[in-house]
MIMI-419181 format. One record per residue (C-alpha): x, y, z. Coordinates in Angstrom, 1 decimal, padded with zeros to 4 digits, m for minus. Each point is the difference from the previous one (the first is absolute). Layout:
+--------+--------+--------+
:     px :     py :     pz :
+--------+--------+--------+
:      X :      Y :      Z :
...
+--------+--------+--------+
This chain:
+--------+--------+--------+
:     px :     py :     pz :
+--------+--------+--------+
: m034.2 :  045.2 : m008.3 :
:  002.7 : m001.5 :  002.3 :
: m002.3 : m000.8 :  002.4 :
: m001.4 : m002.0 : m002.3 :
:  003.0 : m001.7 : m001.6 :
:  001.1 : m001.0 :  003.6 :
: m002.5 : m002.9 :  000.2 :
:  000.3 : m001.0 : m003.5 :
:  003.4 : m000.7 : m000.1 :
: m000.4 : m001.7 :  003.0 :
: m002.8 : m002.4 : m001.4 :
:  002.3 : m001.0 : m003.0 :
:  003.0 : m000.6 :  001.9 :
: m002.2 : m002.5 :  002.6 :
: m002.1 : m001.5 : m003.3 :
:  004.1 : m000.3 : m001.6 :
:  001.4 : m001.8 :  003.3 :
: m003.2 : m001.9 :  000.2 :
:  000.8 : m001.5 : m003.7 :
:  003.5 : m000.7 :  000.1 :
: m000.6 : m002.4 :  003.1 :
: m000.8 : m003.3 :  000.5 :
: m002.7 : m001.5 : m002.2 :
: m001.7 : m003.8 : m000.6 :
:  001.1 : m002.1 : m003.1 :
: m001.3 : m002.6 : m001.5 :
:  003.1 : m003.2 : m001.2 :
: m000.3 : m003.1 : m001.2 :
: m001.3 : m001.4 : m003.3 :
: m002.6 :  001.9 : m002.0 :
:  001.7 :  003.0 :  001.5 :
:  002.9 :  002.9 : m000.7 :
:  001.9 : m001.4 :  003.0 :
:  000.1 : m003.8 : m001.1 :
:  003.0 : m000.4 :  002.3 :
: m001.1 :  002.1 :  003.2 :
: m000.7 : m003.7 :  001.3 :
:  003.7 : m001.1 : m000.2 :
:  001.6 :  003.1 :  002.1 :
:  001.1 : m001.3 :  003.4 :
: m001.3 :  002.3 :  002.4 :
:  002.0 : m001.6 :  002.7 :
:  001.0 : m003.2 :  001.4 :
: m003.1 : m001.3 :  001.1 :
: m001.4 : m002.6 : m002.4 :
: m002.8 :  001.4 : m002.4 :
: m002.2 : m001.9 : m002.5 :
:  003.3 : m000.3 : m002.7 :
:  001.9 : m001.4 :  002.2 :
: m003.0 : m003.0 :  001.2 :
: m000.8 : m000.1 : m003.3 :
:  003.8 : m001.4 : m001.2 :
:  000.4 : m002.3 :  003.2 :
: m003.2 : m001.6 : m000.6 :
:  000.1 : m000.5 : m004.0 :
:  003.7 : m000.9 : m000.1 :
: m001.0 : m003.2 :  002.5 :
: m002.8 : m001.0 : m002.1 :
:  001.9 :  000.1 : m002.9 :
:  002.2 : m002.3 :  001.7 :
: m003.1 : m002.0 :  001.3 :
: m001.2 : m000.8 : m003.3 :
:  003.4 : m001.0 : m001.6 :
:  000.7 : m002.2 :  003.0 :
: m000.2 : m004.0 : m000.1 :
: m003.1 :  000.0 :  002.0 :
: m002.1 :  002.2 : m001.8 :
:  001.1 : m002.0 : m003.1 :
: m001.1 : m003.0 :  001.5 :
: m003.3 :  002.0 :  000.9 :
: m001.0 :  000.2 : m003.7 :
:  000.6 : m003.5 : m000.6 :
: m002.0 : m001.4 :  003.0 :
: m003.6 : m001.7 : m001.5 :
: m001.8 :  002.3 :  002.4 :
:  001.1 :  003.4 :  001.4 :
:  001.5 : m000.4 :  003.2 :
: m001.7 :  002.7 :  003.0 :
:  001.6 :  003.0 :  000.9 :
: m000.2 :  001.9 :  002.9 :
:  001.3 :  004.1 :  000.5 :
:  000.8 :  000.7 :  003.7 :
:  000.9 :  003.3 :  001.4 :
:  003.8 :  001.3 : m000.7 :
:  002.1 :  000.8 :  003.2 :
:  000.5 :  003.6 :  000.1 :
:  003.3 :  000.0 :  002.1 :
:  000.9 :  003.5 : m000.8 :
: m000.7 :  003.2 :  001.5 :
: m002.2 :  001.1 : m002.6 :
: m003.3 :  000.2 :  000.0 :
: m000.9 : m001.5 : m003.3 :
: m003.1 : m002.6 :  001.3 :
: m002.1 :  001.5 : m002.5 :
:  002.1 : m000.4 : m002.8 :
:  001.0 : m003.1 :  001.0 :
: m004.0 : m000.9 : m000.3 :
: m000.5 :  001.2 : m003.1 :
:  003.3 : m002.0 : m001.3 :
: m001.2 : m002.9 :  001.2 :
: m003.4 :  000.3 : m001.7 :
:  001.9 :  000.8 : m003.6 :
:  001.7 : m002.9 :  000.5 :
: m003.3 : m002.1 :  000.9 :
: m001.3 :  001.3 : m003.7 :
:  003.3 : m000.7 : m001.8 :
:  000.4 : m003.8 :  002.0 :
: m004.3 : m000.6 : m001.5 :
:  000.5 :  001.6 : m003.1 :
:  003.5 : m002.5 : m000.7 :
: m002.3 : m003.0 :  000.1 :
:  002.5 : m002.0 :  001.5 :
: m001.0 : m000.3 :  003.3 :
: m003.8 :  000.5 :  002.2 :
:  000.2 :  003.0 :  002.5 :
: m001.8 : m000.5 :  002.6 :
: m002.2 :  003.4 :  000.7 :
:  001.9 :  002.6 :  002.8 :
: m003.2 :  001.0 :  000.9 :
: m000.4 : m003.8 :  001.1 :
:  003.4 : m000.4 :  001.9 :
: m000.6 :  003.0 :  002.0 :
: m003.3 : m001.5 :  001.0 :
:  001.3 : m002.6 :  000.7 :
:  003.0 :  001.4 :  002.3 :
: m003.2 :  001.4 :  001.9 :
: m001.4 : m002.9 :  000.7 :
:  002.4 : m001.7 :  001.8 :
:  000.3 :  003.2 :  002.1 :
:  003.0 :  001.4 : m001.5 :
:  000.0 :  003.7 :  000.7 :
:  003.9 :  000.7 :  000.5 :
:  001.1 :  000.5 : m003.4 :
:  003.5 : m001.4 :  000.8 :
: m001.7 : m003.4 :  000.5 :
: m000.5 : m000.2 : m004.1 :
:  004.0 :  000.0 :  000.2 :
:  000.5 : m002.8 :  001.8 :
:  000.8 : m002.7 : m002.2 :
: m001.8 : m002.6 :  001.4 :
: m003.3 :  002.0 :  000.1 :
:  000.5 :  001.2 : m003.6 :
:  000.2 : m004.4 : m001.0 :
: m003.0 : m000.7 :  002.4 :
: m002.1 :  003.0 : m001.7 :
:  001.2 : m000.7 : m003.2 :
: m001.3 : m003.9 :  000.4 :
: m003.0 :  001.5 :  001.5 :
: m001.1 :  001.9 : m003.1 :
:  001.2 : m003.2 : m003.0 :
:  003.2 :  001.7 : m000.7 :
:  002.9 : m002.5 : m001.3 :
:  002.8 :  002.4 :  000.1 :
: m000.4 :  003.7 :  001.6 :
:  002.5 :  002.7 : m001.5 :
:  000.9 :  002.8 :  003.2 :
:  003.4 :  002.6 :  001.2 :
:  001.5 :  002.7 :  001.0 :
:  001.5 :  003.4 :  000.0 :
:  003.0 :  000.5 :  001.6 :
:  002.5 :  003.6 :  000.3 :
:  003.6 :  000.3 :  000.7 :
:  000.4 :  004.1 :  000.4 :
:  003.4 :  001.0 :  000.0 :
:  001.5 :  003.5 :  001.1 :
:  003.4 :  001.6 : m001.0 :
:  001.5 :  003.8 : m000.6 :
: m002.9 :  001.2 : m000.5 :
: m001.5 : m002.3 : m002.4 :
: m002.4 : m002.8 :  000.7 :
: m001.0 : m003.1 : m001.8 :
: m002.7 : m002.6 :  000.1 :
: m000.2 : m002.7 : m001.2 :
: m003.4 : m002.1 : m000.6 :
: m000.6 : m003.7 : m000.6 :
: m002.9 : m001.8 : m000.7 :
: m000.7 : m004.5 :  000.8 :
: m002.2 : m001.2 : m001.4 :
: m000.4 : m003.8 :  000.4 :
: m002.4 : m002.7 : m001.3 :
: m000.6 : m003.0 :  002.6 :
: m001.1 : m002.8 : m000.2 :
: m003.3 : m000.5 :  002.8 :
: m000.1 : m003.9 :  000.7 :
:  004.0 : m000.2 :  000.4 :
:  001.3 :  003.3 :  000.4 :
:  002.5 : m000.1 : m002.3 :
:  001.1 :  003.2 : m002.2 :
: m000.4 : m000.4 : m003.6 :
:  001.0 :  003.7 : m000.6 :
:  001.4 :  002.6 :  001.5 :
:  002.0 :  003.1 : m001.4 :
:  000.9 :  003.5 :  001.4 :
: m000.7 :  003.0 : m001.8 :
:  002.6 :  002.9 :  000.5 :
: m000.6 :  004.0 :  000.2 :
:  002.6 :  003.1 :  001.4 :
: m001.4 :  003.3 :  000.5 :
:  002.6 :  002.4 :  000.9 :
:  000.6 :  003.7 :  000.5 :
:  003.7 :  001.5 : m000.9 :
:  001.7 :  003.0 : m000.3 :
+--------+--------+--------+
């Protein structure tokens, strides 16, 4: 009989360890963690965080002067989306993509303005033989490609960091540019900086 027991207790204390650890949830709306989303799990930026920089800007976008004058104009002006400048160390490219084609939906669905297709600016940044991404970031490609493809006005930015270390604690703080400019004269018709700390304290 104890021979027996031996490996039975042993199977329930490993099948008890093996519950109590680590296990997969499920958060965010629809679900019993609606907030898991919102935890910081660090200071790196996470979808939240893009998420606030990019719709606090286009709030700002579509209460400013120029977007006002947008819905006033007889015929919607074009728009073009270039890339944002991901000046950070973080590896958020793919994020950064997927922003950029929310905000393509919202910018079409507004009305206000025509958006000229993504699809169609990265063809046609292949055509002239751009294959360095940092090309698209050079302001005087970005107006020549934005001419290129009928745009009027192209909206692009950037991501910067500022991480600062002290006693322990550190602190980083995010902003987001985003600026509207105009393609025949250059000339900025908006531009606004979105702002977002991640920290982690005693």
């Amino acid at each position: 009989m104890i021979r027996l027991r031996l490996p039975l207790l042993l199977l329930v204390a490993s099948l008890a360890t093996a519950c109590s650890g680590p296990k997969a949830v499920r958060g965010g709306p629809g679900t019993d963690r609606p907030d898991l989303d919102r935890a910081a799990m660090s200071t790196g930026l996470d979808r939240e965080d893009l998420n606030y920089l990019f719709q606090e800007n286009l709030e700002r976008l579509f209460t400013s002067r120029a977007w006002q004058s947008f819905r006033r104009a007889p015929q919607p002006p074009v728009l073009a989306i270039w890339p944002i400048r991901n000046d950070t160390t973080e590896h958020i490219d793919n994020q950064l993509n997927t922003l950029l084609a929310t905000l393509e939906t919202q910018l079409v669905e507004s009305g206000d303005v025509l958006v000229v297709s993504r699809e169609r600016q990265r063809e046609m940044a292949q055509e002239v033989g751009l294959q360095n991404t940092n090309a698209v970031y050079d302001p005087a490609t970005v107006a020549r490609l934005s001419k290129q493809v009928g745009a009027q006005y192209y909206l692009t930015g950037k991501i910067q960091a500022v991480d600062e270390r002290a006693h322990g604690e550190r602190r980083v703080q995010y902003t987001l540019t985003l600026q509207l400019i105009e393609v025949e004269t250059s000339i900025i018709h908006f531009q606004h900086t979105s702002v977002r700390t991640k920290a982690i304290v005693r």
